[in-house]
N, C-alpha and C positions, 0 to 999 in steps of 0.2 A: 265161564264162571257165573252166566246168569247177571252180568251188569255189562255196562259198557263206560269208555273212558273219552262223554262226549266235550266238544267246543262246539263254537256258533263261526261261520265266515261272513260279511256281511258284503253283500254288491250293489253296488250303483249303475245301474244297467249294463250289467255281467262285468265287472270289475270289480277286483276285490279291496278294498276299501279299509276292512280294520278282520281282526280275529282276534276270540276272547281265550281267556285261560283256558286249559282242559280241567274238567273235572272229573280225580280218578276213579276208577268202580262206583260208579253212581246213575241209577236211571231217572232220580231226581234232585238234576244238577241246581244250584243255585252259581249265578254270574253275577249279579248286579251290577255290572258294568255300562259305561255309560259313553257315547260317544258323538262328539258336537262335527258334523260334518260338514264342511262350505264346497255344495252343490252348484254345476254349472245349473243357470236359467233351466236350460230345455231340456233336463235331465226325467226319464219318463217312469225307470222303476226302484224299486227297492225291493231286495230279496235278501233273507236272511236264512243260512241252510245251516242245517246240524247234523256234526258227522262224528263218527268213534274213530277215534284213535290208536292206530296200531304200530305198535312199535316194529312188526315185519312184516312185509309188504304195503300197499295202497291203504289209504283211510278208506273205509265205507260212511257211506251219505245214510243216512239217516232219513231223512226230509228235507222237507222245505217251505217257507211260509212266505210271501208271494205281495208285497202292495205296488196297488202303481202310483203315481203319483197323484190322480184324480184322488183314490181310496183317503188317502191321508190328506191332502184339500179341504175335503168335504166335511174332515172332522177339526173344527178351529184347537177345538183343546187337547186333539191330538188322539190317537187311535193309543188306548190300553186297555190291553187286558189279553187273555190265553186263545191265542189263534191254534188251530188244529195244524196239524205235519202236512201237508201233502206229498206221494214221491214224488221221485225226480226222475221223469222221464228224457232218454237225451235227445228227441225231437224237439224238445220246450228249450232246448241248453243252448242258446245259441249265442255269437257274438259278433261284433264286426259290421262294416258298414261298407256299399257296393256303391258305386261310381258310374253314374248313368247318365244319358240324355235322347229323351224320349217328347216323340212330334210328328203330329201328322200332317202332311204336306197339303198348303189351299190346293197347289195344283195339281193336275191329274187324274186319271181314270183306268182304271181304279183306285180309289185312295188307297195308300197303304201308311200303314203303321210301321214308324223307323225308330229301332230301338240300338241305339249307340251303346253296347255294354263294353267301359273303357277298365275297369278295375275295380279292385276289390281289396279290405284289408284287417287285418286282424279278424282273420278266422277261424272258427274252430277249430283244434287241432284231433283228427278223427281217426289216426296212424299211429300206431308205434313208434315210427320216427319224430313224434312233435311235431309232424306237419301236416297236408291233406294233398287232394289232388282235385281241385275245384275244376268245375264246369259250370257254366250259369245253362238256363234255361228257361224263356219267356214265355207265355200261355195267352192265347185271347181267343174265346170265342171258339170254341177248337180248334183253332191252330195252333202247334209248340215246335220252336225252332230251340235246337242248342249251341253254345259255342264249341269250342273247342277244350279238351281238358290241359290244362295247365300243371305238368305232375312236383310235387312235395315242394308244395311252399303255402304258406298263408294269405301271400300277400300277390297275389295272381292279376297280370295284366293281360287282357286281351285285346281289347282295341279290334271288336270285332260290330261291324252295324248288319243284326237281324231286320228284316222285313217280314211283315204280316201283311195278308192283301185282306183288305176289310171288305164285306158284304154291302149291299147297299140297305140302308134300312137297318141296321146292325141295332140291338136294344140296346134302349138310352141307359140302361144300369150294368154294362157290361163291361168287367173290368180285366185290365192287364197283371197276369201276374208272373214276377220276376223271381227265381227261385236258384238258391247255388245249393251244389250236392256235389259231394267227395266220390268222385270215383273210384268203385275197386272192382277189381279183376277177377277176385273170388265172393260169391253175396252178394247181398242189394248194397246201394248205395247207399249212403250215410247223407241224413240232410243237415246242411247248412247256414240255413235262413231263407226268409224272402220278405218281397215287399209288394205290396197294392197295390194300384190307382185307378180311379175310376176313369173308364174310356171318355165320357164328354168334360172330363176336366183338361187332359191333354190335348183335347181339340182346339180347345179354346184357350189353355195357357202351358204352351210346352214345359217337361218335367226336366229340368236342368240342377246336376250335386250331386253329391254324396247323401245316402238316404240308410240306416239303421237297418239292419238287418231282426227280423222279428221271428218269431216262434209261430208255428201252426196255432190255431185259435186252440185252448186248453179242453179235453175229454177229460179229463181225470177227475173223478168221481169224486165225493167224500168220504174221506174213509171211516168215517164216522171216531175219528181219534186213535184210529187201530195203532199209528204210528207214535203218538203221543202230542203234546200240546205245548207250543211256548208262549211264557208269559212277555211279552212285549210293550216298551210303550215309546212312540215315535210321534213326535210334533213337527210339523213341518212350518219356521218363521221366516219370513222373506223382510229381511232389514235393508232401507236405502240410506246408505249414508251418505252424509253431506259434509261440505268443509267447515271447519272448526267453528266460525264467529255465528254460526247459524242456532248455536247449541249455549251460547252464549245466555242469553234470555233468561235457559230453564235453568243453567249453572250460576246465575243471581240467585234466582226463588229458591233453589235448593238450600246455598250456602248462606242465605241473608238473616235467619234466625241465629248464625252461629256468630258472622262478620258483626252483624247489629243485633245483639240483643236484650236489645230494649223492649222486643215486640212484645204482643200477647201470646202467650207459649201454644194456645190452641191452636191459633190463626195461620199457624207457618205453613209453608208449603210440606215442610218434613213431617208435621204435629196430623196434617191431612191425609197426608201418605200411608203414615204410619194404622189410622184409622180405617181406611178401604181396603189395607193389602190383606187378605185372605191366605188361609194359614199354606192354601195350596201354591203358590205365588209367592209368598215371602221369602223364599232362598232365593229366586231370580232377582229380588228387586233387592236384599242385602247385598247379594254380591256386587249390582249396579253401581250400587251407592258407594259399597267400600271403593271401588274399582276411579268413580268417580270422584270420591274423595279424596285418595292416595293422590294422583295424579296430580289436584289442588293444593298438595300439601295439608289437607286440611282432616286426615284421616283421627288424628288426638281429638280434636273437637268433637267431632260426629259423634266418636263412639261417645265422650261424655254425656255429649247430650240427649240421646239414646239411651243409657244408661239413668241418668240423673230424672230421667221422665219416668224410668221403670221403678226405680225407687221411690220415687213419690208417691208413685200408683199402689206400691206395698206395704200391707199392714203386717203380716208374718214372717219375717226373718226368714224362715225355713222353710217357704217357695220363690227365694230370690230368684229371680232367673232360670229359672227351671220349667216356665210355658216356652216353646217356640215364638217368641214375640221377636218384632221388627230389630231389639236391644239384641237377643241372645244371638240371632242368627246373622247378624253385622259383627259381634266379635268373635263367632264363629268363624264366618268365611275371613273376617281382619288375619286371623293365627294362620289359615289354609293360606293365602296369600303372600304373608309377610314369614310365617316359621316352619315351612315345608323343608328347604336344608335342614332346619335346626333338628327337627324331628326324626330326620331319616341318621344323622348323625349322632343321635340319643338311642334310640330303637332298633336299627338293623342290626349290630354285633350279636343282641340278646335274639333276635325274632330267626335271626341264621343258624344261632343255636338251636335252637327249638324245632326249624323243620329240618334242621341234619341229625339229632337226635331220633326225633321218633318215637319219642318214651311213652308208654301207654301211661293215663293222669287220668283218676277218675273219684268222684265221690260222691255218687249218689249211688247206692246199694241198687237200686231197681235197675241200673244200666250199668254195673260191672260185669267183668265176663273173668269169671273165676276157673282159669285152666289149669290144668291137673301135672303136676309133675311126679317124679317117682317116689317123693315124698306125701303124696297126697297132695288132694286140693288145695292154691292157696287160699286164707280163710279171707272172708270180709273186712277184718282188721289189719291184716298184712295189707291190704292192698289199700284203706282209704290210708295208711303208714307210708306208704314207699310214696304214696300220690301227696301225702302232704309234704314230704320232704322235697318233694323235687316243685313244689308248686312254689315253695319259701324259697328255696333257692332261684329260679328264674326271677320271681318277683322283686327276692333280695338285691340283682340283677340289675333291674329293670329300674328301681326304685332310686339305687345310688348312683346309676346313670342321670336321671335325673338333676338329682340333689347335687352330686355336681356338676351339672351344666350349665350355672348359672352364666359366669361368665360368657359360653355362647349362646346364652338365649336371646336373641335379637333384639338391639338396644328400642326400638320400636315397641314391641313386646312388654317388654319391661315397664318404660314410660305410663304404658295403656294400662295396666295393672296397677301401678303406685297409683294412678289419679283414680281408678276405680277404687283403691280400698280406701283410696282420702272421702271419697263418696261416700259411700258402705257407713266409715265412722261418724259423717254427720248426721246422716239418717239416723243412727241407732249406736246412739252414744254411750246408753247406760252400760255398767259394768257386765252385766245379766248375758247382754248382747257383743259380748267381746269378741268372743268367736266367727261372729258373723262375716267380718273384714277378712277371714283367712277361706271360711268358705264359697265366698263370692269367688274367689281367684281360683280356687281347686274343682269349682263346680263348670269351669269353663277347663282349666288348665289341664284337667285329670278328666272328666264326663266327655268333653267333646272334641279335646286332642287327640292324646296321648293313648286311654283307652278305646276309642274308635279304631285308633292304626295297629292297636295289639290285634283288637278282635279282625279284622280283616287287612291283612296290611297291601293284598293287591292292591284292592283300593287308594290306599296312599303312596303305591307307588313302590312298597320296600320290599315287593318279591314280586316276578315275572308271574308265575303262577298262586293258584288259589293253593288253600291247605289241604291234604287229604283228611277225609275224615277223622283219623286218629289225633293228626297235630290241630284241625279246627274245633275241638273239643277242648285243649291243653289252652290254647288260645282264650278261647270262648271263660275257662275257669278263670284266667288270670285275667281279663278283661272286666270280670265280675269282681 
């Protein structure tokens, strides 16, 4: 058809770790998906591959976009932006880790090099059967001994000690290399991984563990984007946490403008916060706070006080709340936090209709597709007609789910709203300004709920998969 029906898998040094929705017939997928990973310490790569999706037979790979752990290090605010595909070759595919101990003996003559290869485990599966048929084989200096093959298993024991008889004078940058490969009977062998070490490092500190199995050092060329590009963005944070009383201190300063507030509304540790946090950072540091609030029990206060700072600051009614400020993006993340049942409970019955449906919904003349029946074309009015009836109805839908859900909307919820529009009216009392107090609560309630989860409801959770284009369009109108 000229498209494909890609996802993304994501590995953690060749383990797969998360996998994102498919997106159907499209060669330019959007995912926006987002995923918080807790990484052992000595974890070395991160690969993210994109593949199409076939309903018969194998997926086909697509590419692959490749960091190691250094790559993302070195950028503190984190690597974004559109990395090129590279293939995937399956010399690079590798996984599993091999069970060694490796020394060369003070005594004797000739020194030799004694390589104890005891096992091996989660390895490539290079068969038909899901399994392989390993053999290791060590290298130095041109000599290569092999073991024995171990047929269809992954997880291969040999318990076999190669010897290497060393040269006298042997160069000091000469290194041992351990290398497993799949035997077969028919063809070359299929490789498996190996591992390094340099010759005068085992002299002088024998190589004893398990050691990672790695890929041939990479040839693959740039393909100059031939494959295509993804947009990526990966931060790597290393947080140590400590036990509770340590955190103590900063859980005064935070919460002492709200416990005592008597202060000077500038001075607080919040009123500070609030002024360095940069527009790109203020969702991590609302969620903190909410997160850290809740826990306090002190989440009602915050947002007031939050809010009551924002209203102060405003002279026009009709930009309340509507910058991404410290205020908006705390009772943002407060509703994601405290009203995620509520919302899936309000939204899913209508949002299941919608992508079991399938209804073509459209009303802008320059992007309808006006197809022919044996009546003739239908016209431009027939169709912005049938799209607004079915647009009234989903919404009509959507709207009295709401309306009555008060009673479940989470008594939290609620609370945070009544003290907000009690704000709202002392700000802006006059009659002129009446309206204001309802749209304070609909600008958060409807802008960055409600309508967010319509427009995208992967995101919040209320469907496995993204929309295909026809239902993210239907969405995307009711949304508006």
């Amino acid at each position: 058809s000229g498209s494909s029906d890609p996802y993304c898998v994501v590995k953690v040094d060749n383990e797969v770790v998360a996998r994102t929705a498919t997106v159907w017939k499209s060669l330019n997928p959007f995912w926006g998906e987002e995923y918080t990973l807790r990484l052992p310490r000595g974890f070395r790569s991160l690969a993210v591959y994109v593949l199409d999706e076939d309903t018969i037979g194998q997926d086909d790979v697509i590419g692959k976009v490749s960091l190691s752990r250094r790559q993302i290090s070195a950028e503190p605010r984190g690597v974004d932006g559109w990395l090129s595909l590279a293939p995937v070759d399956p010399d690079e595919e590798v996984q599993g880790e091999i069970h060694l101990e490796l020394q060369v003996p003070e005594q004797g003559h000739p020194r030799v090099l004694r390589c104890h290869l005891i096992e091996a485990r989660d390895l490539a599966p290079r068969d038909l059967s899901g399994t392989s048929d390993p053999f290791a084989r060590v290298s130095c200096c041109g000599h290569t001994l092999e073991t024995a093959v171990i047929k269809k298993t992954r997880f291969p024991r040999w318990d076999e000690v190669l010897e290497l008889e060393l040269a006298e004078g042997e160069p000091g940058e000469a290194v041992l290399s351990v290398e497993v490969w799949d035997w077969d009977i028919v063809g070359k062998n299929d490789f498996l991984g190996r591992v390094e070490f340099p010759l005068d490092t085992i002299r002088t500190d024998p190589a004893k563990g398990w050691f990672q199995l790695l890929p041939f050092p990479s040839t693959t060329k740039d393909h100059g984007g031939q494959l295509g590009a993804l947009r990526l963005a990966v931060r790597l944070v290393e947080d140590t946490v400590l036990p509770p009383p340590y955190y103590q201190p900063l859980i005064q300063l935070l919460t002492e403008p709200i416990l005592c507030p008597g202060q000077p509304p500038d001075g607080t540790a919040l009123a500070v916060l609030e002024e360095v946090t940069l527009g790109e950072s203020r969702q991590d540091v609302a969620t903190k706070l909410v997160k850290i609030f809740l826990g306090q029990g002190l989440a009602m206060p915050l947002l007031d006080y939050l809010t009551t700072r924002e209203l102060a600051r405003t002279t026009d009614p009709n930009t309340l709340f509507r910058s991404n400020s410290l205020a908006s993006k705390s009772v943002e993340q407060f509703m994601k936090v405290v009203g995620l049942p509520y919302l899936h409970e309000v939204l899913k019955p209508a949002v299941n209709r919608i992508f079991e449906e399938k209804k073509y919904v459209e009303l802008d003349p320059g992007k309808m597709e006006l197809s022919r029946s044996r009546r003739g074309s239908l016209s431009e009015a027939r169709v912005r007609e049938s799209s607004l009836e079915l647009l009234k109805g989903y919404l009509g839908d959507i709207v009295d789910a709401i309306v009555g859900s008060v009673e479940k909307c989470p008594l939290l919820m609620r609370v945070a709203f009544k003290q907000l529009r009690r704000r709202v009216e002392e700000r802006f009392p006059s009659a002129q300004h009446e309206e204001v107090r309802y749209f304070s609560i609909s600008g958060f309630l409807f802008l960055r709920f409600f309508a967010p989860a319509v427009l995208t409801p992967k995101l919040f959770s209320l469907r496995e998969q993204h929309a295909d284009p026809r239902t993210g369009r239907t969405l995307l109108l009711l949304a508006k």
